[in-house]
KETORBA-633806 format. One record per residue (C-alpha): x negated, y negated, z; residue in one letter. Coordinates in steps of 0.1 Angstrom, whole numbers, plus 2048, in hexadecimal, padded with zeros to 3 digits. Layout:
BEGIN
<seba c1="X" c2="Y" c3="Z" res="a"/>
...
***
This chain:
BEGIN
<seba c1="800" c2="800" c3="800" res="x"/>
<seba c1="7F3" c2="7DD" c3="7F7" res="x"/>
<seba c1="7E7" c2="7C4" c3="813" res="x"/>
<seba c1="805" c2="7B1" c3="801" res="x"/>
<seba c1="820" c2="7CC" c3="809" res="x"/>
<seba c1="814" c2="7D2" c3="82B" res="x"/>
<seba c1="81C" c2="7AB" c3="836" res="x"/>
<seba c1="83E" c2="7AE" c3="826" res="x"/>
<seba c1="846" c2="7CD" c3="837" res="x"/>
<seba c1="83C" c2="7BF" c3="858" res="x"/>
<seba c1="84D" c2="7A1" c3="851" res="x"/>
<seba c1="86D" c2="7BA" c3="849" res="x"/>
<seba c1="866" c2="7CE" c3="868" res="x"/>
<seba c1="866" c2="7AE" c3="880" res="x"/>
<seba c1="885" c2="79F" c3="876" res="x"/>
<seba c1="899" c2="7BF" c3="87B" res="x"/>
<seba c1="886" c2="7C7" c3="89E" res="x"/>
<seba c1="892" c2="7A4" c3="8A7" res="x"/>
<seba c1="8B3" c2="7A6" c3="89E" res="x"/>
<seba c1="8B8" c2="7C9" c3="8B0" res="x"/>
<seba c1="8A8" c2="7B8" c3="8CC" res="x"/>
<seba c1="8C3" c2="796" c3="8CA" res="x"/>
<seba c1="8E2" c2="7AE" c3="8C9" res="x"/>
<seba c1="8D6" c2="7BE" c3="8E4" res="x"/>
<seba c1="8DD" c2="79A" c3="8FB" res="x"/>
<seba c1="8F9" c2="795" c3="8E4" res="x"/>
<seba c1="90B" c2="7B1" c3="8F2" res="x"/>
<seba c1="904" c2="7B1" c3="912" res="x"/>
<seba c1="923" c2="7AA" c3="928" res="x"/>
<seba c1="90D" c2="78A" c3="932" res="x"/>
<seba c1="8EB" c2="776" c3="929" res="x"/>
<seba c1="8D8" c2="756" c3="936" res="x"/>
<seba c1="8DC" c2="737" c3="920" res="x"/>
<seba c1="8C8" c2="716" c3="926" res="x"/>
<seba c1="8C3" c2="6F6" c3="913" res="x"/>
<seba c1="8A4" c2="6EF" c3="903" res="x"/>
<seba c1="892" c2="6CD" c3="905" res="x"/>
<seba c1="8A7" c2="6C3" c3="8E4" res="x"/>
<seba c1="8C9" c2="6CF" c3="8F4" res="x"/>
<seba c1="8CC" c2="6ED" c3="8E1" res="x"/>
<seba c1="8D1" c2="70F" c3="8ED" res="x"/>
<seba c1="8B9" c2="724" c3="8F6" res="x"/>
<seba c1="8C3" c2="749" c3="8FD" res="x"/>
<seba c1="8B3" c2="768" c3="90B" res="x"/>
<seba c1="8B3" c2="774" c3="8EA" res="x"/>
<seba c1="8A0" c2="759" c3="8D4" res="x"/>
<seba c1="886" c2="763" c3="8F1" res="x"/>
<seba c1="884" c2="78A" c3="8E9" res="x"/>
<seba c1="886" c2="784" c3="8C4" res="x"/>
<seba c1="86B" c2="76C" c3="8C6" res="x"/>
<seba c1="855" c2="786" c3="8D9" res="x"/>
<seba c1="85C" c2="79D" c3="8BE" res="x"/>
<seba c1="853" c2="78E" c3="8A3" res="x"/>
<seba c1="830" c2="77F" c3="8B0" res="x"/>
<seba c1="826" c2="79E" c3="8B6" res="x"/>
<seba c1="82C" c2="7A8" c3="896" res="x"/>
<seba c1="81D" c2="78E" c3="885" res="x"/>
<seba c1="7FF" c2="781" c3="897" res="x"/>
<seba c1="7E6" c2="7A3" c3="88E" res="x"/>
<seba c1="7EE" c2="793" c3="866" res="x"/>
<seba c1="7D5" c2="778" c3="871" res="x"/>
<seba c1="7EC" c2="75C" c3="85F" res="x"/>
<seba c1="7FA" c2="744" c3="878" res="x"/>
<seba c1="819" c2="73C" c3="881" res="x"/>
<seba c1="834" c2="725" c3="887" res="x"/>
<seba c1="84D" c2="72D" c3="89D" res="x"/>
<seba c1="86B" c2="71B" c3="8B0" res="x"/>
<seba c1="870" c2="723" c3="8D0" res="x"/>
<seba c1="83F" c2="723" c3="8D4" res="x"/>
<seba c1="82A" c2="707" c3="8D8" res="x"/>
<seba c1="820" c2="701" c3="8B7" res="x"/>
<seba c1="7FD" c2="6F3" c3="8AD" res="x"/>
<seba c1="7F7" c2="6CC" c3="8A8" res="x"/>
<seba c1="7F6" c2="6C3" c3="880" res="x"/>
<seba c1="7D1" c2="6BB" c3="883" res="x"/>
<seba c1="7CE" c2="6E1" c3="888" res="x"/>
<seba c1="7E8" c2="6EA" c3="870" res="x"/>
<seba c1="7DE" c2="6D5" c3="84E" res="x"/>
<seba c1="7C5" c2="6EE" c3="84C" res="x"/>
<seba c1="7D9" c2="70A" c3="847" res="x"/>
<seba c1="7DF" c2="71E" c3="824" res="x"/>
<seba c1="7FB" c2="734" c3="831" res="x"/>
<seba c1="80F" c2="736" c3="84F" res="x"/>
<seba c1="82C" c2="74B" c3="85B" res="x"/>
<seba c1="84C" c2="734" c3="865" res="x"/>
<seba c1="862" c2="742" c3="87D" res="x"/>
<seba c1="885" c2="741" c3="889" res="x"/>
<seba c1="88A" c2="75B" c3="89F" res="x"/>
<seba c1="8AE" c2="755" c3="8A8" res="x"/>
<seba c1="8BE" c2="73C" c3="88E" res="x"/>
<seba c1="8E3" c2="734" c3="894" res="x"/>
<seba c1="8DF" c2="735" c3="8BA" res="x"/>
<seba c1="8FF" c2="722" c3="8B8" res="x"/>
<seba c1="910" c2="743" c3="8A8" res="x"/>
<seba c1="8FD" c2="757" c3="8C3" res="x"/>
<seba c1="910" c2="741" c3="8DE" res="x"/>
<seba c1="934" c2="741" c3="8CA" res="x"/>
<seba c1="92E" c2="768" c3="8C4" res="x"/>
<seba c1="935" c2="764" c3="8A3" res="x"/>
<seba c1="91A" c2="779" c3="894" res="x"/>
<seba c1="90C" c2="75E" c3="879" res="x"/>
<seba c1="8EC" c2="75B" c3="888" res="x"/>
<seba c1="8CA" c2="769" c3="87C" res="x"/>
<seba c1="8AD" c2="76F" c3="87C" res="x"/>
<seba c1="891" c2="75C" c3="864" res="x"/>
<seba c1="86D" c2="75E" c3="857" res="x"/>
<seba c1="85A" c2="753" c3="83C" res="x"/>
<seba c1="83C" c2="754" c3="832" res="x"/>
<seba c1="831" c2="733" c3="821" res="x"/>
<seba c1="811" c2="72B" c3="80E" res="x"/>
<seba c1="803" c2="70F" c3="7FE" res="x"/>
<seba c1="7FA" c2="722" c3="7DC" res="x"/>
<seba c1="809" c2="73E" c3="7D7" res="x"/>
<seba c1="836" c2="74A" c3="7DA" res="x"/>
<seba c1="845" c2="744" c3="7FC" res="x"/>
<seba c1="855" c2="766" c3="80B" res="x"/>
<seba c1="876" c2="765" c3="81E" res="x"/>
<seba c1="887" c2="77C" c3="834" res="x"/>
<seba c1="8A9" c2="77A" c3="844" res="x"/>
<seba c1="8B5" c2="793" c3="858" res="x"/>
<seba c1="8D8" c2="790" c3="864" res="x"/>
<seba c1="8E3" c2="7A7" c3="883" res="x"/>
<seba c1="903" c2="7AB" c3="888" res="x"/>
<seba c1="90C" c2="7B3" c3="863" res="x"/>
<seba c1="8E8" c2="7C7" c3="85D" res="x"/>
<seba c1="8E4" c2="7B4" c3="83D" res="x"/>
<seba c1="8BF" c2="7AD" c3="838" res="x"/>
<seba c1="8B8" c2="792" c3="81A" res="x"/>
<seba c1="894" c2="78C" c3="811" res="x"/>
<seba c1="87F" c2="786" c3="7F6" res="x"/>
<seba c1="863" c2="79E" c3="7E1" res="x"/>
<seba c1="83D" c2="796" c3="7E7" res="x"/>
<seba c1="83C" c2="785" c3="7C5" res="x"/>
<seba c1="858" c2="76A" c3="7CF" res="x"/>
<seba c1="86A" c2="76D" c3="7B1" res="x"/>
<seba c1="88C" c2="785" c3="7BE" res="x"/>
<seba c1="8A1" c2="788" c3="7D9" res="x"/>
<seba c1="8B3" c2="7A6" c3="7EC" res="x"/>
<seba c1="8CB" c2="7AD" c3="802" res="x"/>
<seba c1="8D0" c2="7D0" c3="810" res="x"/>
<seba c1="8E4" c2="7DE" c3="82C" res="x"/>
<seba c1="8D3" c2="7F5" c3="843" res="x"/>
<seba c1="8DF" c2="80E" c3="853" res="x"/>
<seba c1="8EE" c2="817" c3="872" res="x"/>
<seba c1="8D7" c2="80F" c3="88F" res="x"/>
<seba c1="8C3" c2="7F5" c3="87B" res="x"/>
<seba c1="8B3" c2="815" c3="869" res="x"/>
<seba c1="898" c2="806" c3="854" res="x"/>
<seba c1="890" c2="816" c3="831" res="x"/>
<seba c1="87A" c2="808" c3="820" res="x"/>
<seba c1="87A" c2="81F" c3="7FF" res="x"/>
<seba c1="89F" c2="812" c3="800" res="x"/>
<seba c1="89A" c2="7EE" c3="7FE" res="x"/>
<seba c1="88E" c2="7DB" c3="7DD" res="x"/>
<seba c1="8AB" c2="7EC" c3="7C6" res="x"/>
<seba c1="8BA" c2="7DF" c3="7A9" res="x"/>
<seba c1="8DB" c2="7E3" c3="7B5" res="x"/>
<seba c1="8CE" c2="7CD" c3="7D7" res="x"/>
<seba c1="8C4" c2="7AD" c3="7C6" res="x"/>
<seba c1="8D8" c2="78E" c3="7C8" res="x"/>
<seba c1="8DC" c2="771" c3="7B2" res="x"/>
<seba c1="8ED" c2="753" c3="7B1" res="x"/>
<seba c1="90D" c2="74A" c3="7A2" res="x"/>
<seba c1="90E" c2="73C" c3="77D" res="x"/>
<seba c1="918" c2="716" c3="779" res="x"/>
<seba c1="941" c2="713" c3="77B" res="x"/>
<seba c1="948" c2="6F0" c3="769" res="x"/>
<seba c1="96C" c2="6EF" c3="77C" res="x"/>
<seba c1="965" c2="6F6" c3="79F" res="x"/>
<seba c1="948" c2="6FE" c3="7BA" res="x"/>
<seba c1="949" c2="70C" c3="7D9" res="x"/>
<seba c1="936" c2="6F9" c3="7F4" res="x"/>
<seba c1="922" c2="705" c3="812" res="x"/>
<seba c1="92B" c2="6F3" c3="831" res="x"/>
<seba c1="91A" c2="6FF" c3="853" res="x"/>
<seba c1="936" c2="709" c3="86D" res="x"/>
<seba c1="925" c2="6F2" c3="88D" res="x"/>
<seba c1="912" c2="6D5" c3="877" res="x"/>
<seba c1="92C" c2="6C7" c3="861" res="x"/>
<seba c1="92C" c2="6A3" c3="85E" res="x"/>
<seba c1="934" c2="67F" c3="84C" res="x"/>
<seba c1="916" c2="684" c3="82F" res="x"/>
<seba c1="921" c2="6A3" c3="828" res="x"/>
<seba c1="944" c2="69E" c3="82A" res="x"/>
<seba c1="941" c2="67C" c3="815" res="x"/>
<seba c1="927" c2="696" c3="7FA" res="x"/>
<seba c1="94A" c2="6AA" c3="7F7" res="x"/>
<seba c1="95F" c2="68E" c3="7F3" res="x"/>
<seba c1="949" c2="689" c3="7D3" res="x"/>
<seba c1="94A" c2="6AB" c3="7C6" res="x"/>
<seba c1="96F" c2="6A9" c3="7C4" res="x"/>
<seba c1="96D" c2="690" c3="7A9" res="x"/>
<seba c1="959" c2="6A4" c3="794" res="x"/>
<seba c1="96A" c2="6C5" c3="79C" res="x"/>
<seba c1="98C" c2="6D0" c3="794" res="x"/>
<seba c1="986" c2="6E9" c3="7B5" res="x"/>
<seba c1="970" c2="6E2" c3="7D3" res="x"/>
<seba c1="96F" c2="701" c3="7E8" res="x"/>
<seba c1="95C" c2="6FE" c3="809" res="x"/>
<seba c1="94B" c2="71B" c3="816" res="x"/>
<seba c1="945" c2="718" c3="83D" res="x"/>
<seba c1="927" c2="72D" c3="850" res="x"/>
<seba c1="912" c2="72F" c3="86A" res="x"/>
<seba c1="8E8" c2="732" c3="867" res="x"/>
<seba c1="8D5" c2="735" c3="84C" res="x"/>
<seba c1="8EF" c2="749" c3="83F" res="x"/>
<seba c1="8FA" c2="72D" c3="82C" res="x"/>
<seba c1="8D8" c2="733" c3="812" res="x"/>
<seba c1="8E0" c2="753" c3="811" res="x"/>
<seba c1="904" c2="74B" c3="802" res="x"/>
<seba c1="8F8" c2="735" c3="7E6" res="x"/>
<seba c1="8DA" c2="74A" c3="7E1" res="x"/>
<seba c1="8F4" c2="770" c3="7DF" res="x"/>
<seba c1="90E" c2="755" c3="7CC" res="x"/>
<seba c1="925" c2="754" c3="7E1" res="x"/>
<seba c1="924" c2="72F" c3="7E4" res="x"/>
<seba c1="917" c2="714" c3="7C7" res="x"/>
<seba c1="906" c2="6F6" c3="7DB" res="x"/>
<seba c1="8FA" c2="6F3" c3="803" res="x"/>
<seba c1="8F7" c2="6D1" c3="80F" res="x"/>
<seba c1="8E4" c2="6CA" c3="830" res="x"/>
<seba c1="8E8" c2="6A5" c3="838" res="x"/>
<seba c1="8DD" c2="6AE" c3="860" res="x"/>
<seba c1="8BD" c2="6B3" c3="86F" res="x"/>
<seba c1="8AC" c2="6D4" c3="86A" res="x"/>
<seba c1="888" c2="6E2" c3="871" res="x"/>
<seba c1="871" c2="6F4" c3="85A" res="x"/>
<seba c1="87B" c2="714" c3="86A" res="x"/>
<seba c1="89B" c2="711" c3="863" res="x"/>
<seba c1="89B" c2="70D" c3="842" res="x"/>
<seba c1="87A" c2="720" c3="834" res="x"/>
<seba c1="888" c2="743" c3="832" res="x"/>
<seba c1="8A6" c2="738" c3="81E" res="x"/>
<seba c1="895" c2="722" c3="808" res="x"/>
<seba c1="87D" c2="73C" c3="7FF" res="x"/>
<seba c1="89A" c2="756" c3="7F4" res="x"/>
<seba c1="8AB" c2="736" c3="7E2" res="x"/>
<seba c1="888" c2="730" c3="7D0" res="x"/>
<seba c1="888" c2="757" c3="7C7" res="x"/>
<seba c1="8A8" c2="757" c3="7B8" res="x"/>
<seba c1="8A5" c2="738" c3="7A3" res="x"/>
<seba c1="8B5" c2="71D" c3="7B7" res="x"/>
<seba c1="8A7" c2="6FE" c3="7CA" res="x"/>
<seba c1="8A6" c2="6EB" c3="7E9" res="x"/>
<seba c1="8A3" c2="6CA" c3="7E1" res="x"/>
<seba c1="892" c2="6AD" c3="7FE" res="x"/>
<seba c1="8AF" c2="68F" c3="7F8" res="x"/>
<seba c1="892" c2="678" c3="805" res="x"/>
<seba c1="876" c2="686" c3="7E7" res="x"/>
<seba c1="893" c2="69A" c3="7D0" res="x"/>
<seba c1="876" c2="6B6" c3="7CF" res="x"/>
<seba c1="874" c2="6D9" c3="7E3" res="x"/>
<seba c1="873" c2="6D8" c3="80A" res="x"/>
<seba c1="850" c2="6D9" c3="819" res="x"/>
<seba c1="840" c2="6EB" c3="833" res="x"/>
<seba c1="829" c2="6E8" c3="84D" res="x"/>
<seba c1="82C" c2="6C3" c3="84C" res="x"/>
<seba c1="820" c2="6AD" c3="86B" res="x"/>
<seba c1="845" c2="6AA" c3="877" res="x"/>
<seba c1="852" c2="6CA" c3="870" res="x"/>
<seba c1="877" c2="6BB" c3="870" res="x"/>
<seba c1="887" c2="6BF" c3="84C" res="x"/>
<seba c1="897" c2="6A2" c3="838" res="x"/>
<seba c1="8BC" c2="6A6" c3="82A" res="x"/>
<seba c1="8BD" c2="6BD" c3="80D" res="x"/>
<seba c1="8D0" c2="6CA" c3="7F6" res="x"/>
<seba c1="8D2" c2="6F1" c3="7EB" res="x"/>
<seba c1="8D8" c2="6F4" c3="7C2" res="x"/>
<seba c1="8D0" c2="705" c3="7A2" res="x"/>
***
């Protein structure tokens, strides 16, 4: 097996230890919830997924960055090639409702070469990710007990692609906790151009995975976001021929940036 297969299997591997490791909090009769500094939840289970995945990933030797560590300051950063961007629980908002849109994201982004993306969703078992090359998308259901196959994944019949361009209506991603004015006034807009405006509500990076499967046509994000957030989904988007547009540059989100919070973008063909 190439050094190339062996990252993406590990990659694989982590986000469905992780996710086994979330449900197991997420149905428990109880679990401990705090606030981070930023006023978001923080459960027992973005903890033990976090765990997870480190130790998974660190022996690769590329570094990471990862929500819920102490990341390094840029001046250490700018240096790197490669680094692995981690969300170990994204959607903790789901988590919280019990609503089971919440996931679990890595990518692996690099300055010169494909980004990799993997999105492994728990409750459903639906693992989307990317090949090595960055240029297709999957999504495959595992089996019961988060069985992991891995001469099963990368089938023909598994690969997802987005929706072809419908002049008389388009289905819109809205996310189920962030909606707001922008967006709302962004669909106001549509509706003069569109017979039909269809909005698609969901939770997590789910919402990538709609327009990326499509499911959905356009995701707009006018609220904040961090990199690790967004960098699993915009590398299966990338994959499958669609974009995530910066409205403050109108090019592709970056990464690894000094502030690692996202501007407003835009997910299209």
């Amino acid at each position: 097996m190439s050094i190339d297969n062996v990252i993406l299997e590990t990659v694989i591997r982590a986000s469905v230890q992780a996710g086994v490791s979330i449900l197991e909090v997420y149905n428990a009769p109880s679990y401990v919830s705090q606030l981070k500094e930023d006023n978001s939840p923080l459960t027992e289970a973005d903890k033990a997924a976090s765990l997870i995945i480190n130790k998974h990933l660190e022996p690769t030797g590329i570094p990471i960055i990862n929500e819920e560590i102490k990341n390094k300051p840029y001046n250490e950063r700018k240096s790197w090639a490669k680094c692995w961007i981690v969300d170990p629980l994204d959607g903790t908002k789901e988590f919280i409702k019990r609503n089971g849109e919440f996931t679990v994201n890595i990518a692996l982004f690099s300055i010169n070469e494909p980004n990799i993306g993997v999105i492994y969703v728990p409750v459903s078992r639906e693992l989307y990710y990317t090949n090595i090359k960055g240029t297709a998308a999957y999504k495959t259901k595992l089996g019961e007990n988060h069985k992991l196959d891995f001469d099963s994944l990368f089938q023909s019949e598994d690969e997802i692609k987005p929706s072809m361009t419908n002049t008389n209506s388009i289905r819109v991603v809205g996310s189920r906790s962030h909606m707001n004015s922008d967006t709302e006034l962004f669909i106001e807009e549509l509706k003069h151009k569109y017979e039909g405006v269809e909005i698609v509500s969901k939770g997590s990076s789910l919402k990538f995975c709609l327009v990326a499967e499509g499911k959905a046509d356009v995701y707009p994000r006018f609220a904040p976001t961090m990199e690790w957030d967004t960098a699993a989904g915009q590398a299966i988007c990338e994959a499958v021929g669609l974009q995530v547009i910066s409205k403050e540059t109108d090019k592709p989100l970056k990464y690894n940036k000094e502030n690692l919070l996202n501007p407003y973008f835009i997910v299209r063909q």
